[in-house]
C-alpha positions in Angstrom: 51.3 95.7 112.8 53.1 93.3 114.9 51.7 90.5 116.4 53.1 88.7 120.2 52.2 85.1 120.2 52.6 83.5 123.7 53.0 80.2 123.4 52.0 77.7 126.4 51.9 73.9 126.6 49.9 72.2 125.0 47.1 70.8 128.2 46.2 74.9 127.9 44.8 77.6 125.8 46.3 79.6 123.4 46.3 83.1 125.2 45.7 86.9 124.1 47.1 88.4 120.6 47.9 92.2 121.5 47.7 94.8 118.7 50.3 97.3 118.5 48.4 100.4 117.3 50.0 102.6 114.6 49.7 106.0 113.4 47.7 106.3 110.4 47.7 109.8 108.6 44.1 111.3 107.4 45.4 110.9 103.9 45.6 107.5 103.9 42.1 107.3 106.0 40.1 109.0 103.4 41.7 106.9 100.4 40.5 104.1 102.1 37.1 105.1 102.6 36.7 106.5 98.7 37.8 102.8 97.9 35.2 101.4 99.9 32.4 103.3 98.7 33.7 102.6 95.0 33.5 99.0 95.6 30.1 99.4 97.2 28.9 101.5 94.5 30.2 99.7 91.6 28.3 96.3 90.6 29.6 93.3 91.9 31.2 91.1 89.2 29.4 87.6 90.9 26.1 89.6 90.4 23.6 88.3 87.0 23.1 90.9 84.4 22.3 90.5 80.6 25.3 90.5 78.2 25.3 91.2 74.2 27.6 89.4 72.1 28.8 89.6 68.8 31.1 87.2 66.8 32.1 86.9 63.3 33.7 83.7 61.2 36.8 85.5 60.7 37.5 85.3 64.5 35.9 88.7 66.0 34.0 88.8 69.1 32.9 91.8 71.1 30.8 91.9 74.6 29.0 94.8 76.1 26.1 95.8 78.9 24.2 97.6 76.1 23.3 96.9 72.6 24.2 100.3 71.7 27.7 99.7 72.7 28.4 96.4 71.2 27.6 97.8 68.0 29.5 100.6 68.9 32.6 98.8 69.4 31.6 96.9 65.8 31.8 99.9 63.8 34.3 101.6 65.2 36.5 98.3 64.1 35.0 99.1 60.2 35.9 102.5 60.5 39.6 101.7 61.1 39.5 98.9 58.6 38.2 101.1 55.8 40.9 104.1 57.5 43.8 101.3 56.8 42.8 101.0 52.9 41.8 104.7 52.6 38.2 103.9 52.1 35.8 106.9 53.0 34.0 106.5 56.3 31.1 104.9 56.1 27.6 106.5 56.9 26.2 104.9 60.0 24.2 107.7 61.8 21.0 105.5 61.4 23.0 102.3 62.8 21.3 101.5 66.0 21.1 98.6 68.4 17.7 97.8 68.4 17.6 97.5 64.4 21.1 95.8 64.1 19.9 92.9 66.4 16.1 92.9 65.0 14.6 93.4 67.7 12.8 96.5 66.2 11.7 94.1 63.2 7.8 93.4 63.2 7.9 89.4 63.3 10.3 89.5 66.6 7.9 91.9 68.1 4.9 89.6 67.5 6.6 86.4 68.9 8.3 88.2 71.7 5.1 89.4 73.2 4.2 85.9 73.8 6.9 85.2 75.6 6.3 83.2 79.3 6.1 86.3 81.6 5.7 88.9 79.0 2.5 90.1 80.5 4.7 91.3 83.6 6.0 93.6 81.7 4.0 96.7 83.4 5.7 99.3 81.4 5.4 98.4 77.9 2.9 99.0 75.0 2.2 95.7 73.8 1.0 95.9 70.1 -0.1 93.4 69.1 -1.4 91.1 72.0 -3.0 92.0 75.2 -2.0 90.2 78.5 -4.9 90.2 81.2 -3.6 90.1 85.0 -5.4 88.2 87.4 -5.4 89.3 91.2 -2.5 86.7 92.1 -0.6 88.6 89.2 -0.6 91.7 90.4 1.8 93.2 92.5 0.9 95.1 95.9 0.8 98.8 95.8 3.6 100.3 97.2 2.9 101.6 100.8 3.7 105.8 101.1 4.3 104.9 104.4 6.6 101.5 103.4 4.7 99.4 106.0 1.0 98.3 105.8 0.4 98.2 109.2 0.9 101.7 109.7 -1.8 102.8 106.7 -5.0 104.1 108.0 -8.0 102.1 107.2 -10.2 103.9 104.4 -12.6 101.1 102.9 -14.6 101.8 106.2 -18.4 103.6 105.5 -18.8 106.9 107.3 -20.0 106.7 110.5 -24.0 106.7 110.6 -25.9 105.7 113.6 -29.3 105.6 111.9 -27.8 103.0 109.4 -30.4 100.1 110.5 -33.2 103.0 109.5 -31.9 102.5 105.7 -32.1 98.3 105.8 -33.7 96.7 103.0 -35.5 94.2 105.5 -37.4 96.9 107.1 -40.4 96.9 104.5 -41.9 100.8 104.3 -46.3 100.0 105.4 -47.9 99.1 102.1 -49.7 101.9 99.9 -53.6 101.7 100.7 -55.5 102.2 97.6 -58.9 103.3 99.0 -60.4 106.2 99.6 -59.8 107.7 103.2 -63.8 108.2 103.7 -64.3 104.0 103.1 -61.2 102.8 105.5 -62.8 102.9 108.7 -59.7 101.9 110.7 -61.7 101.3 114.7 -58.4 99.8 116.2 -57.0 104.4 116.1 -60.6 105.9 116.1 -59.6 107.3 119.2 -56.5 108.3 118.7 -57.3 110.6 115.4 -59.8 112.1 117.6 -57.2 113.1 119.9 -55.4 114.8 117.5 -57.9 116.0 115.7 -58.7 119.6 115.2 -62.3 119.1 117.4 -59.9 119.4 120.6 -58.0 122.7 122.4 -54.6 122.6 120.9 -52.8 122.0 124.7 -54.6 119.0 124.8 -54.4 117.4 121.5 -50.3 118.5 122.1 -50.3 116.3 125.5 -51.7 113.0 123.6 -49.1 114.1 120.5 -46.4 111.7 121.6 -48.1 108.5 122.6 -50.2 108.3 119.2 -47.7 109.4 117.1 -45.5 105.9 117.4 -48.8 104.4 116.2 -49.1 106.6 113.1 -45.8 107.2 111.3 -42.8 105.1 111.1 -38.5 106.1 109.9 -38.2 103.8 106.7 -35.9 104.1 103.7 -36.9 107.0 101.4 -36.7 107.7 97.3 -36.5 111.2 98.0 -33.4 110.6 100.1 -31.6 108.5 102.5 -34.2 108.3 105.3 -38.0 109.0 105.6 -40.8 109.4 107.7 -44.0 107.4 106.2 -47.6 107.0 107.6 -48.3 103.7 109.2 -52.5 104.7 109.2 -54.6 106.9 107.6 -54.0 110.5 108.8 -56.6 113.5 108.7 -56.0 116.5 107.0 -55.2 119.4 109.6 -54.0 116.9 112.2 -51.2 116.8 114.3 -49.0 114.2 112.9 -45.5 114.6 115.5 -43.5 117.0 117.4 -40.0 118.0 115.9 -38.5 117.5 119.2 -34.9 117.8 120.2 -32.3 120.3 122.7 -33.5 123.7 122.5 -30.0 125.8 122.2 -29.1 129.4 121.3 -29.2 130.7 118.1 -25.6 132.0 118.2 -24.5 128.0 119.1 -25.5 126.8 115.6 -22.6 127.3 113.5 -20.2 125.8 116.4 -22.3 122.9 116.6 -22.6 122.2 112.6 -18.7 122.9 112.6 -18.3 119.9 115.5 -20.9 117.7 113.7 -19.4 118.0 110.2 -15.8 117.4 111.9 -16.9 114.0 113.1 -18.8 113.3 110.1 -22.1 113.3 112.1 -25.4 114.5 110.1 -26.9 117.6 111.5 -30.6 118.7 112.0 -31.8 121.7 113.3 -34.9 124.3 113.1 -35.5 127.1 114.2 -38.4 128.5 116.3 -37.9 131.9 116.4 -34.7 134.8 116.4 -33.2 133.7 119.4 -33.6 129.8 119.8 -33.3 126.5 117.9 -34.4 122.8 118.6 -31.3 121.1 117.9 -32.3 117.1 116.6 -29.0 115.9 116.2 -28.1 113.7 119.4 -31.4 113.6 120.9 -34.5 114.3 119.3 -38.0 112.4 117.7 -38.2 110.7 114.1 -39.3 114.1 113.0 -35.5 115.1 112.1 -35.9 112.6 109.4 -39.0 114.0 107.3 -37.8 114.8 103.7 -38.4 118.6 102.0 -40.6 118.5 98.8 -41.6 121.4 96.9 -45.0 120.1 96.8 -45.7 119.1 100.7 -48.3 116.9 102.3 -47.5 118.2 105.7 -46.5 121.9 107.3 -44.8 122.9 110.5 -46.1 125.5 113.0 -44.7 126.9 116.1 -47.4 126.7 118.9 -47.1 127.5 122.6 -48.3 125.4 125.3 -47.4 125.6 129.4 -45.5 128.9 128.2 -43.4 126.9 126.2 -42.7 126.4 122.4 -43.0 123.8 120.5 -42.2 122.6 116.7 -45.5 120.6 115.3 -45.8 119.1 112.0 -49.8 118.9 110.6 -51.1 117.4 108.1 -52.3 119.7 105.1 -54.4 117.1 103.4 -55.5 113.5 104.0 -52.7 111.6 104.0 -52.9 107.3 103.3 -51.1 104.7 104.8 -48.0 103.9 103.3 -47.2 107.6 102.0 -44.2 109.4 102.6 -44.3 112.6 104.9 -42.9 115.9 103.6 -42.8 119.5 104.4 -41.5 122.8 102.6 -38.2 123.5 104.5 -38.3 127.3 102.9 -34.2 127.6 103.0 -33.4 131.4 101.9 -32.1 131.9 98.9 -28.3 131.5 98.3 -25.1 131.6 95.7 -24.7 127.9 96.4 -27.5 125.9 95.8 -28.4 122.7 97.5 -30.4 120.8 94.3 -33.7 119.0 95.3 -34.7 115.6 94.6 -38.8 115.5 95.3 -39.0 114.5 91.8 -42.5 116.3 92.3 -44.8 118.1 89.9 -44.2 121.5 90.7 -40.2 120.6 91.8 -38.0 123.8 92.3 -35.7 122.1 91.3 -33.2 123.9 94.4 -34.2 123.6 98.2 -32.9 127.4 98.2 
């Protein structure tokens, strides 16, 4: 390339250096690229790596990258001396580096795997001491992604928006130990009588809601998750609460369970009859929370009042304060079976 200095005096700038472009043949081009990538490629000779030596007395030195080939190069220099002299070759299939520089040998092993920082070594089977790695040891986990910020968070809990039912602060109404005939509770005299089984059933419906706050209670359950318990004594054969919720179409149940299960939502439903369903899910009473049990203390029955229908849990027996309620849910019978946890007498062991 030739180069056209203009030179100026000396109060000014030195001016523009023009290029004279040449023809350069694709040949050339592509040799010059291969030599780039080759010097890329290859390891740089500044860069540290770990080289074996061997010398001798007699003045014979060899370096390699490898063990193997330093002792390589060593006995392929006995092979020619014993050639020179007419000596046979000499046997040295078993000759390996490992042995040759004892690192192989029992005693090196055992002091080697106390080396500072041998307990970094991720891959390899210590034998004879074990290297415990504290959290500051560790190394991160390699991202799939190869950036943090862009992994999703997973040590989140599901999504539950009853969670504060389940809190171990929220003591369950304490178990009362006398008989139901001696606990003459006056403060909801009145309000068993109006749910009692002396009154029509349309009227002992009406006072359902009001008194049924007063008597039962969503706590944590042994049976699972959630339960309903009795915060008073409760009558057998009276109304205890009203599993209320949307009343939707049969045909909308499996498209509702689909969209509940795909936003990890629990899902209750029951059914009054062929063609409708109270759906409890988003909006319904604490009745969606009563647990099965193969040995109940409470039943459901449909009833109709105002030409409407309704889902009403009774009590079958006396029921005391403090005790859990549950109901047969009668699932039918299927392949997969859902296992029950009742941990009653008489368990079926399945809920279907």
């Amino acid at each position: 390339m030739l180069l056209h200095h203009q030179k100026q005096e000396s109060m000014l700038q030195q001016v523009v250096v023009e290029e004279e472009v040449t023809d350069c043949p694709m040949l050339t081009l592509l040799e010059h690229e291969a030599r780039v990538r080759q010097k890329h490629s290859s390891p740089s000779k500044s860069m540290s790596k770990l080289i074996f030596e061997i010398t001798s007395d007699d003045g014979f030195s060899c370096q390699a990258d490898s063990m193997e080939e330093a002792w390589k190069e060593v006995i392929e220099k006995v092979q020619d001396a014993r050639a020179a002299v007419r000596l046979k070759p000499m046997a040295c299939a078993s000759v390996n580096g490992l042995s040759m520089f004892g690192i192989s040998h029992k005693a090196v092993v055992y002091h080697v795997e106390q080396l500072y920082g041998a307990k970094h070594c991720r891959n390899y089977h210590f034998q004879y001491h074990s290297h415990t790695l504290t959290e500051e040891d560790e190394e991160p986990v390699i991202n799939p992604s190869g950036c943090i910020r862009t992994e999703p968070y997973t040590s989140r809990k599901p999504s539950d928006m009853f969670s504060f039912l389940m809190s171990k602060h929220r003591q369950r109404p304490q178990v009362d130990d006398k008989p139901v005939e001696v606990c003459n509770e006056m403060i909801h005299k009145s309000s068993r009588r109006a749910t009692s089984m002396d009154l029509p059933m349309a009227m002992r419906f009406r006072k359902l809601r009001e008194h049924a706050k007063e008597a039962v209670g969503v706590y944590r359950s042994f049976i699972h998750g959630r339960g309903l318990y009795c915060k008073r004594n409760i009558d057998a054969g009276e109304m205890v609460i009203e599993y209320a919720g949307e009343v939707i179409r049969a045909t909308l149940t499996d498209k509702r369970e689909k969209y509940y299960d795909s936003k990890g939502i629990g899902c209750y439903m029951f059914r009054i009859d062929d063609f409708d369903v109270v759906d409890a899910t988003m909006h319904g009473s604490a009745a969606r929370f009563i647990n099965h049990s193969c040995e109940p203390n409470c039943y459901s029955k449909v009833i109709t009042v105002d030409n409407r229908k309704h889902i009403v849990i009774f009590a079958s027996r006396q029921i005391k304060k403090g005790e859990e309620l549950t109901y047969d849910y009668k699932f039918p019978i299927e392949d997969v079976k859902i296992t029950c946890s009742c941990s009653s007498k008489r368990c079926r062991r399945y809920l279907n």
